[in-house]
FILUM-723307 format. One line per 10 residues: number of its first residue (from 1); their letters; for each residue x, y, z of N, C-alpha, C, CB. Coordinates in Angstrom, 3 decimals. Atoms other than C-alpha are relative to their C-alpha. Glycine has a CB too. Example, Ala and Ser with C-alpha at 12.3 -4.5 7.8 and 13.67 -1.06 7.14 Angstrom:
% FILUM-723307
1> AS> 0.890,-1.190,0.000,12.300,-4.500,7.800,0.900,1.200,0.000,-0.992,0.027,1.246; -0.820,-1.190,-0.060,13.670,-1.060,7.140,-0.770,1.090,0.730,0.414,0.462,-1.415
END
This chain:
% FILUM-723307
1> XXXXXXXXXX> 1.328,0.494,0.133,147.289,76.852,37.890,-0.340,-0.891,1.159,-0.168,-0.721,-1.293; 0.491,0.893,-0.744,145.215,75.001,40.137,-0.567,-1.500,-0.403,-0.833,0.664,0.505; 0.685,1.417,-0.004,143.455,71.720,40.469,-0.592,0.179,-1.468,-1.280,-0.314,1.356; 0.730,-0.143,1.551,141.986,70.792,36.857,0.567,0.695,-0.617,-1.298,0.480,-0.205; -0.525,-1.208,1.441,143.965,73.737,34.680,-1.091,1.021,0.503,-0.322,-0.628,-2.171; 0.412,-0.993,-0.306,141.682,76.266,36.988,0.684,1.138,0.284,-0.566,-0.242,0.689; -0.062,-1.294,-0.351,142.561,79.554,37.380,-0.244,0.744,1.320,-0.676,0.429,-0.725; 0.804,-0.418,-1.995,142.213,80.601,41.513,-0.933,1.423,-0.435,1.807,0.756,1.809; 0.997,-1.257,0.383,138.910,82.973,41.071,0.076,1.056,1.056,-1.617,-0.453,-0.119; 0.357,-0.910,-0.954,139.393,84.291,44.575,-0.914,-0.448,1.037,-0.508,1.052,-0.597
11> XXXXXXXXXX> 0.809,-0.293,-0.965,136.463,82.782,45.865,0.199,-1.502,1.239,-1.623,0.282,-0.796; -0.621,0.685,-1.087,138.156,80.308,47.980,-0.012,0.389,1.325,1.136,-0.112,-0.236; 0.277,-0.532,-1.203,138.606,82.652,50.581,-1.039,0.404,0.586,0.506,0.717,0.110; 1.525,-0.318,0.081,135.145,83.872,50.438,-0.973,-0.859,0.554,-0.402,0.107,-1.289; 1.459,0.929,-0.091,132.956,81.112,50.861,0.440,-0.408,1.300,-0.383,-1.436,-1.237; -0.260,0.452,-1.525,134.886,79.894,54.574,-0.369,1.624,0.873,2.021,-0.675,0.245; 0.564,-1.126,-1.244,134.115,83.776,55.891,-1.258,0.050,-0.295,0.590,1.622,0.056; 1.375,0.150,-0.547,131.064,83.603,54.463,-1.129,-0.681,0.751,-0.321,0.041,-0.541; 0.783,1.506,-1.071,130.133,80.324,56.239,0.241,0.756,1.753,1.437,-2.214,-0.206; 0.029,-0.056,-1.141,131.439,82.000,59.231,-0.828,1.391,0.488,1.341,-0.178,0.381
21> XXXXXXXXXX> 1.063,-1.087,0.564,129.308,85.525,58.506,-1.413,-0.873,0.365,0.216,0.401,-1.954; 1.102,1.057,-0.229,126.414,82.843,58.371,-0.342,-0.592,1.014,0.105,-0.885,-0.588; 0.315,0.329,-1.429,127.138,81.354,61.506,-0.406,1.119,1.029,1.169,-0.644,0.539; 0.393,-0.908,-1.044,127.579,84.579,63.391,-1.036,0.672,-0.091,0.794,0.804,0.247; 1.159,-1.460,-0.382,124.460,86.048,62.303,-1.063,-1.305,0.464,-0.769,1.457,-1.819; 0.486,1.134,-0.292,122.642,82.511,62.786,-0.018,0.252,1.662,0.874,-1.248,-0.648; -0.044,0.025,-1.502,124.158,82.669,66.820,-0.474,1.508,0.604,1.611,-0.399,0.496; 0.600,-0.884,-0.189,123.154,86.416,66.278,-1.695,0.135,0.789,0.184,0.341,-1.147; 1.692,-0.137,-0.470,119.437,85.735,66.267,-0.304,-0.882,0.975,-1.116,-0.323,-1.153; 0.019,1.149,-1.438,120.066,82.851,68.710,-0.616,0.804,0.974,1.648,-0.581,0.713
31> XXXXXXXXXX> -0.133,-0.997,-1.263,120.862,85.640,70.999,-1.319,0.582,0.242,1.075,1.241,-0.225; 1.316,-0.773,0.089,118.294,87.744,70.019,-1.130,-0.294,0.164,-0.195,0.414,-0.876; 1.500,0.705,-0.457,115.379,85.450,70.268,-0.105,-0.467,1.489,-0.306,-1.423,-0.910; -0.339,0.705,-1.429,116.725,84.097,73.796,-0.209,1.679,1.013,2.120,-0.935,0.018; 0.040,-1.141,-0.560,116.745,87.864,74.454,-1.255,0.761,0.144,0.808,0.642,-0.576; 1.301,0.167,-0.029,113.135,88.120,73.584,-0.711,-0.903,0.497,-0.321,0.028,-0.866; 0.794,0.689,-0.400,111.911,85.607,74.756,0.197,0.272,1.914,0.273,-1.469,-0.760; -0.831,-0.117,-1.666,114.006,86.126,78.548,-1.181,1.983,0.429,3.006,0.348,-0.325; 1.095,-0.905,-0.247,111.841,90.116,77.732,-1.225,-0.386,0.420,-0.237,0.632,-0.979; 1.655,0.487,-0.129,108.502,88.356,77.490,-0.424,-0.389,1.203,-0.398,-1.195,-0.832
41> XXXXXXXXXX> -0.220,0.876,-1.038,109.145,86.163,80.205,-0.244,1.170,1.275,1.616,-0.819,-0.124; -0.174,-1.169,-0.839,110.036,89.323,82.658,-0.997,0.764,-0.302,1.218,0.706,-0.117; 0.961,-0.976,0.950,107.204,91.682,80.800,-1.234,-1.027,1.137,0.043,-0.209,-2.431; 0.957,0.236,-0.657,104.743,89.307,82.225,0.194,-0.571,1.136,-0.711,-0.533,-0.587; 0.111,-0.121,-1.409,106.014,88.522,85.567,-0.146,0.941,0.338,0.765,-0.342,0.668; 0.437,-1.547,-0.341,106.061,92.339,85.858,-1.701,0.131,0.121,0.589,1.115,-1.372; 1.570,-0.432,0.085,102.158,92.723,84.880,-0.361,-1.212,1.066,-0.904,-0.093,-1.823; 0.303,0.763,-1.306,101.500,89.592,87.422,0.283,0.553,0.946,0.516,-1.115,0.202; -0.285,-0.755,-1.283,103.232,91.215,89.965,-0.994,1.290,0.403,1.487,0.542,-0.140; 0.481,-1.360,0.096,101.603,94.649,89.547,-1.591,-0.755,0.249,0.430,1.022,-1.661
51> XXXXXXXXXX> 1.849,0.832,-0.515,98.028,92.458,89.460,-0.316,0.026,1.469,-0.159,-1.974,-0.319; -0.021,0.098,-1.108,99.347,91.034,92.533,-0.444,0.770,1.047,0.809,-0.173,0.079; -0.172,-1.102,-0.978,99.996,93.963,94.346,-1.227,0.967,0.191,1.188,0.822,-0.433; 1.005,-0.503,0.346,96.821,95.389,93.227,-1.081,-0.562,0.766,-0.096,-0.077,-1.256; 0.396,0.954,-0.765,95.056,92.710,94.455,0.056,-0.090,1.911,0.766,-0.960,-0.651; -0.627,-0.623,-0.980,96.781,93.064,97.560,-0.349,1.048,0.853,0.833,0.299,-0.415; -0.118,-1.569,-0.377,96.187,97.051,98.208,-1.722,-0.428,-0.096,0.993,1.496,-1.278; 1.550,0.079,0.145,92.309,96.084,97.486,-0.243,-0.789,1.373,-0.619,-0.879,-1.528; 0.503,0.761,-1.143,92.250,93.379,100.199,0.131,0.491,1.328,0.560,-1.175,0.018; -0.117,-0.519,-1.491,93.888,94.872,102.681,-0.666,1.697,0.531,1.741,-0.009,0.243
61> XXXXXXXXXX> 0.704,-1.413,-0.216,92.213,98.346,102.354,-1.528,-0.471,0.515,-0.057,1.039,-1.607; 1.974,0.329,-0.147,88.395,96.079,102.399,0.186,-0.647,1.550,-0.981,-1.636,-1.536; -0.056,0.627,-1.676,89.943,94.220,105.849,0.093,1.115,0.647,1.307,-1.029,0.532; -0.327,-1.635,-1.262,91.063,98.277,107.716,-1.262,0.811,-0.403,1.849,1.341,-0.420; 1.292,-0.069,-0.093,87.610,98.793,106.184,-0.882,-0.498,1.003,-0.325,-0.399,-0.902; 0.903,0.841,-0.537,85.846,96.071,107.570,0.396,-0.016,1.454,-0.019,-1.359,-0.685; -0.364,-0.425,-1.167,87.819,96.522,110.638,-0.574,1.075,1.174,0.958,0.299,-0.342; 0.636,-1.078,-0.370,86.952,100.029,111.324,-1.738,-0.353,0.212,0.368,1.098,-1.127; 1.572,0.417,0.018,83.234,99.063,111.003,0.071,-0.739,1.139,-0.647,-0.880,-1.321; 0.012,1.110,-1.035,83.657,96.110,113.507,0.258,1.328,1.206,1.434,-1.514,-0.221
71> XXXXXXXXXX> -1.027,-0.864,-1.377,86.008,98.844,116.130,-1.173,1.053,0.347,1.888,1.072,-0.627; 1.443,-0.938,-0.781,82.663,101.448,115.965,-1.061,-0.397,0.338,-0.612,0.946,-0.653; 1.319,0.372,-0.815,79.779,99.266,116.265,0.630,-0.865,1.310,-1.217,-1.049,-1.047; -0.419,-0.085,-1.457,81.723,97.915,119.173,-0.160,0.901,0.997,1.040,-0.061,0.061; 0.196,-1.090,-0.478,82.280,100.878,120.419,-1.498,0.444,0.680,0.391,0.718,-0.998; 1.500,0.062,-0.284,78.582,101.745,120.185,-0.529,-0.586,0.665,-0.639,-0.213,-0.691; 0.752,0.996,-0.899,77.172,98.644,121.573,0.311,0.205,1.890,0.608,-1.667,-0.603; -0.565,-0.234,-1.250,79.731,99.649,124.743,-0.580,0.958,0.519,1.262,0.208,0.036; 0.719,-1.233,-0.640,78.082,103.057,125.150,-1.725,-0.118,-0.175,0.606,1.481,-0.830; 1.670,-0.504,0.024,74.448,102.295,124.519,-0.465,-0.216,1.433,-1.114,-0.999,-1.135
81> XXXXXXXXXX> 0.557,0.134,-0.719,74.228,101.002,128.064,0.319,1.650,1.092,0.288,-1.456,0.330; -1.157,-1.189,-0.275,76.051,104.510,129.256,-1.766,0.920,-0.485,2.097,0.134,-1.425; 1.224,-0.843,0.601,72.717,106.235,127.190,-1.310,-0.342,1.100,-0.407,-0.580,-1.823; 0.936,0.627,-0.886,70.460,104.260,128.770,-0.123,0.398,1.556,0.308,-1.357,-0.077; -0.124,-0.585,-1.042,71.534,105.524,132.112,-0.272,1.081,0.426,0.728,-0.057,0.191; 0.302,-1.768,-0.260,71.837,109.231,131.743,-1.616,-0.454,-0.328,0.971,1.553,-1.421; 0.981,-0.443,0.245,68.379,108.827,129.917,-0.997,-0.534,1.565,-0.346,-0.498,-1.548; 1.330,-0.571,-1.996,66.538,107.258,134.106,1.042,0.980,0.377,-0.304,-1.710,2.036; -0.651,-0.606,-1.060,68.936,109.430,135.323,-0.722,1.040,0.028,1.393,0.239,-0.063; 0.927,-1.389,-0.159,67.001,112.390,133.796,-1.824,-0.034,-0.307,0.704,1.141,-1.240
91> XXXXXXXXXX> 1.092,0.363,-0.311,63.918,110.596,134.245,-0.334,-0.185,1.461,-0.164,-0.975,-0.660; 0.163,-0.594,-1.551,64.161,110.551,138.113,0.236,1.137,0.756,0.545,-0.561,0.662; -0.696,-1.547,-0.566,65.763,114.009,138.319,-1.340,0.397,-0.224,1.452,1.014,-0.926; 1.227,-1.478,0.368,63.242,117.300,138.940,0.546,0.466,-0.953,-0.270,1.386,1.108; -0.390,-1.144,0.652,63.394,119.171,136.128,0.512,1.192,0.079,-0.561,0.219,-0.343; -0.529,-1.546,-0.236,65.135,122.275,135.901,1.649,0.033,0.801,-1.308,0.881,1.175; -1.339,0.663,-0.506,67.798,121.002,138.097,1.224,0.156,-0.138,0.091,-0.930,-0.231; -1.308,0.001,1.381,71.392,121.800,137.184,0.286,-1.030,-0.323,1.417,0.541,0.175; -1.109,0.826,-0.220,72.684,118.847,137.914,-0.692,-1.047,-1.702,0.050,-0.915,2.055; 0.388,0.366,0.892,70.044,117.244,135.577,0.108,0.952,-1.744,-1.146,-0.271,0.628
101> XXXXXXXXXX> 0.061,-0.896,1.255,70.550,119.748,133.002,1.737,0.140,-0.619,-0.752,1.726,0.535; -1.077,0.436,0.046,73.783,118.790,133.182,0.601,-1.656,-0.659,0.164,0.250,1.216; 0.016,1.753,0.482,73.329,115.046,132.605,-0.846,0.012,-1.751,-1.343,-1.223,1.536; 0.932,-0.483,0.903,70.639,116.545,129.702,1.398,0.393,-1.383,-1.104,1.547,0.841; -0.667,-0.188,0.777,73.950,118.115,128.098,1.188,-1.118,-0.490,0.297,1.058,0.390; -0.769,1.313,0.273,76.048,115.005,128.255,-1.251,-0.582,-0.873,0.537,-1.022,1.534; 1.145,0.959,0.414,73.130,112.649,126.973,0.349,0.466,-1.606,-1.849,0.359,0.748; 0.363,-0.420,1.229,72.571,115.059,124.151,1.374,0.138,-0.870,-0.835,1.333,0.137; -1.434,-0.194,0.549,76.560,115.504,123.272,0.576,-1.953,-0.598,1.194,0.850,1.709; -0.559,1.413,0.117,76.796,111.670,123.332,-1.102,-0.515,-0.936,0.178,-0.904,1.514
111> XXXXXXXXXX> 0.904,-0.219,1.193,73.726,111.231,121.457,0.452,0.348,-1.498,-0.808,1.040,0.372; 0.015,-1.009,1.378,75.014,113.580,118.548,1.423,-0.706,-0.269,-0.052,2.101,0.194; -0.831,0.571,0.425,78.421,111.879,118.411,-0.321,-1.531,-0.429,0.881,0.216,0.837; 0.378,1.158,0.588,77.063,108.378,118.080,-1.044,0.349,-1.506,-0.787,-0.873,1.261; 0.544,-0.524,1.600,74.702,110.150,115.163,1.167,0.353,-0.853,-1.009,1.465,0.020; -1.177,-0.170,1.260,77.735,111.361,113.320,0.368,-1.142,-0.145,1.322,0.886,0.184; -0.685,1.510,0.470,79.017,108.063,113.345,-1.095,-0.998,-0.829,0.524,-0.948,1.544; 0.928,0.763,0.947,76.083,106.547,111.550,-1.326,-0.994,0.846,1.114,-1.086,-0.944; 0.414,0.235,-0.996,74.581,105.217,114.705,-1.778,0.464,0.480,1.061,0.531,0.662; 1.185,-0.424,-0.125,70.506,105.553,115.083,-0.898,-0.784,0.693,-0.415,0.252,-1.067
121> XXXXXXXXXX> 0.841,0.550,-0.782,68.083,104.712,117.713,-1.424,0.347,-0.911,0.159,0.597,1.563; 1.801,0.415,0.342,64.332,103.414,116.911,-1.129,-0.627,0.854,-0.081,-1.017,-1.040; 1.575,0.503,-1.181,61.293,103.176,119.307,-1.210,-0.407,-1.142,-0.855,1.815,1.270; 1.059,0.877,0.709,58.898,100.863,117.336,-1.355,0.020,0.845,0.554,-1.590,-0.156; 1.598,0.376,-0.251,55.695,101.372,119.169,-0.488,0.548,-0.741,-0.727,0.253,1.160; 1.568,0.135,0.781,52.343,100.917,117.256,0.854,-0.787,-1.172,-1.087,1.809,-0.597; -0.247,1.013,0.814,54.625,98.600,114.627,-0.257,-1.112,0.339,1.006,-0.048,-0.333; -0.137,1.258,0.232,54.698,95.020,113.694,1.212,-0.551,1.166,0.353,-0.160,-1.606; -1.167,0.342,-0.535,56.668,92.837,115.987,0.508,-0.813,-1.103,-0.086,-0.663,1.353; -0.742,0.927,0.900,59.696,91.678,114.002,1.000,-0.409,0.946,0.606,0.629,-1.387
131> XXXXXXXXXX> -0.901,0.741,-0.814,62.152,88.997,115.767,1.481,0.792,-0.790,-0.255,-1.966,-0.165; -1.227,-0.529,0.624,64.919,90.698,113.907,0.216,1.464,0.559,-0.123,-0.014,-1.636; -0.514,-0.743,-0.413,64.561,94.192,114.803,-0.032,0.327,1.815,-0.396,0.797,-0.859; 0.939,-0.260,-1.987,62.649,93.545,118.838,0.280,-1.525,0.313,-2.498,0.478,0.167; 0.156,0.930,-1.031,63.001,91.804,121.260,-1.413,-0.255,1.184,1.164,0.351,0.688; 1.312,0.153,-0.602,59.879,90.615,122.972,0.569,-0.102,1.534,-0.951,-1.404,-0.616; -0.312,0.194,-1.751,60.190,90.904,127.242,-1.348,-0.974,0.208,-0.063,1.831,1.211; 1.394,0.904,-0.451,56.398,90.352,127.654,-1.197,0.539,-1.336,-0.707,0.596,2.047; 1.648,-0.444,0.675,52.624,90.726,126.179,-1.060,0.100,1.082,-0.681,-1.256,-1.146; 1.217,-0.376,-1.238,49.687,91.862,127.469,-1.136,0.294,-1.213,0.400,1.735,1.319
141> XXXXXXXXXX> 1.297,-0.536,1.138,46.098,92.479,125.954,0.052,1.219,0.101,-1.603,-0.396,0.237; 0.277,-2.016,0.551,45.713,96.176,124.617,-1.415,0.261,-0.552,1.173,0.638,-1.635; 1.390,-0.704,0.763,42.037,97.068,123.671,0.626,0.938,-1.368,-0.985,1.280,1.322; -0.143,-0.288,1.119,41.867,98.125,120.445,1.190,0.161,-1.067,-0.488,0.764,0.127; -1.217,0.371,0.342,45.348,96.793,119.416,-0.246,-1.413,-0.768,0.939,-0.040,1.276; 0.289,1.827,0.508,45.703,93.891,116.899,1.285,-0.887,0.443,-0.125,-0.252,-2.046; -0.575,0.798,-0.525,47.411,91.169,118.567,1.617,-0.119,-1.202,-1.142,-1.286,0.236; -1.459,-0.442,0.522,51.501,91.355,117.204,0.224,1.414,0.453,0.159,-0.060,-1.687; -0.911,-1.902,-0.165,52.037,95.159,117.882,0.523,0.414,1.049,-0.888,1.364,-0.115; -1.319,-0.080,-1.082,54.539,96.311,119.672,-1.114,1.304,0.894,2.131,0.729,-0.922
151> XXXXXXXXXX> 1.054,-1.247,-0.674,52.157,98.937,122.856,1.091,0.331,0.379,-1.334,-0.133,1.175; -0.778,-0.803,-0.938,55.435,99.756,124.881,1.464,-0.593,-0.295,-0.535,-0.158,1.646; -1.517,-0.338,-0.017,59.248,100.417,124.634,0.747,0.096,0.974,0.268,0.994,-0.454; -0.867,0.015,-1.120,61.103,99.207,127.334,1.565,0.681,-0.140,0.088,-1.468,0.354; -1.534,-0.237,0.189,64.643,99.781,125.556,-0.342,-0.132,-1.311,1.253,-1.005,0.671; 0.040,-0.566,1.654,64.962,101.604,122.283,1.242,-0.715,-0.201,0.061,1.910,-0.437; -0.651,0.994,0.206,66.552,99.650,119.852,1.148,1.066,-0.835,-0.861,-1.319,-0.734; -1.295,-0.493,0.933,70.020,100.812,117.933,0.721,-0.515,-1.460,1.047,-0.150,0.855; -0.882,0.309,1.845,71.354,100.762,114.041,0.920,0.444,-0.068,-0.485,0.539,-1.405; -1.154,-0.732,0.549,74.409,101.490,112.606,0.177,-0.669,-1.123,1.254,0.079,0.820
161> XXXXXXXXXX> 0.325,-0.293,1.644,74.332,101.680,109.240,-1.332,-0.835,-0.535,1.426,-0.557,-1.030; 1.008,1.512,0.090,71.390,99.525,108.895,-0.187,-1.007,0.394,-0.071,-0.555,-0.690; -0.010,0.869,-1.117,72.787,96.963,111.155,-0.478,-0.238,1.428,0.832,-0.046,0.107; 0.384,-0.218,-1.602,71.138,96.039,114.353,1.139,0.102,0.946,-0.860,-1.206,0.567; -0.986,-0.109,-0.968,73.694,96.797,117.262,-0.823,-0.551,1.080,0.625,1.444,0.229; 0.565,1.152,-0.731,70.834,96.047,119.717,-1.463,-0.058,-0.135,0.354,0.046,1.452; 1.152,-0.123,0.344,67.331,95.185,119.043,-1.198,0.943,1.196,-0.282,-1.483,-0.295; 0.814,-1.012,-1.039,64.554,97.344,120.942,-0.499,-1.050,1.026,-1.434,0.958,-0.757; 1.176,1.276,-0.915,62.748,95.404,123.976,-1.263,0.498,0.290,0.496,-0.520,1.643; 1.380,-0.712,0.246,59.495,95.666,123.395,-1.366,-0.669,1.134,-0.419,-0.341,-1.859
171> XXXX> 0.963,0.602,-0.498,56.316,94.865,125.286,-1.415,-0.643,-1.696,-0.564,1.368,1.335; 0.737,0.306,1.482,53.818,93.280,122.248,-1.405,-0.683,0.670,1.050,-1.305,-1.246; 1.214,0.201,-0.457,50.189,92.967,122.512,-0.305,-1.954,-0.644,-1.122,1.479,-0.739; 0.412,1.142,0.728,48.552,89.657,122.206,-1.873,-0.193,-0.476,0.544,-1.226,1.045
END
């Protein structure tokens, strides 16, 4: 017999594994929550990152955008004085001419590539003078002209995409 006139039931042994059963599932979920929580943790540095990078691929695609844009109206602005040339060139040539009919096929080849590119010349006579799209050289009185309007087109002016590249120079009545 045991302690008191008891009878050993057995559960002596029982109740120290089950305390230790208890612990290990106790340090179980320890784990397990430390293991979730260490997921979560990683789960959303992942989706930050991926933002990031997103972020990222947007900016630098709108700068080799914005780039390109800058590298052709450059471009442009470099050849409009190049236009300007051929066009007295085949303003002092005789017509018919090869040589001018030659300068006629350049002009017009260089012409049509600055149009594909988005690139568009505008002769404003009989408009409004605007300081934004003209440039004023001089004025002069014009009979039957109302004082602002552009009478003569010294140098046609150039857009690209809607942007001025260079404004027209205009003569403007007063």
């Amino acid at each position: 017999m045991t302690e008191k006139g008891r009878a050993p039931s057995g559960n002596e042994e029982v109740e120290p594994q089950a305390d230790e059963a208890g612990a290990q599932v106790a340090e179980d979920l320890d784990e397990l929550n430390e293991a979730k929580r260490e997921r979560d943790e990683y789960l959303e540095l992942a989706k930050r990152t991926r933002a990031d990078f997103e972020n990222y691929r947007r900016r630098v695609a709108k700068e080799a955008s914005e780039a390109h844009a800058r590298g052709k109206a450059e471009l442009a602005r470099e050849l409009l004085p190049v236009i300007d040339n051929l066009e007295r060139a085949l303003q002092s040539s005789a017509e018919g001419e090869p040589l001018a009919r030659g300068v006629a096929l350049v002009l017009d080849e260089l012409r049509g590539k600055l149009q594909a590119a988005g690139v568009e010349a505008y002769d404003p006579v009989g408009e409004r003078f605007d300081p934004e799209l003209h440039e004023a050289l001089s004025t002069r009185p014009e009979e039957g002209t109302d004082s602002g309007v552009i009478v003569e087109t010294v140098e046609k002016g150039y857009r690209l995409n809607g942007q001025v590249l260079r404004p027209a120079r205009v003569v403007v009545s007063d």
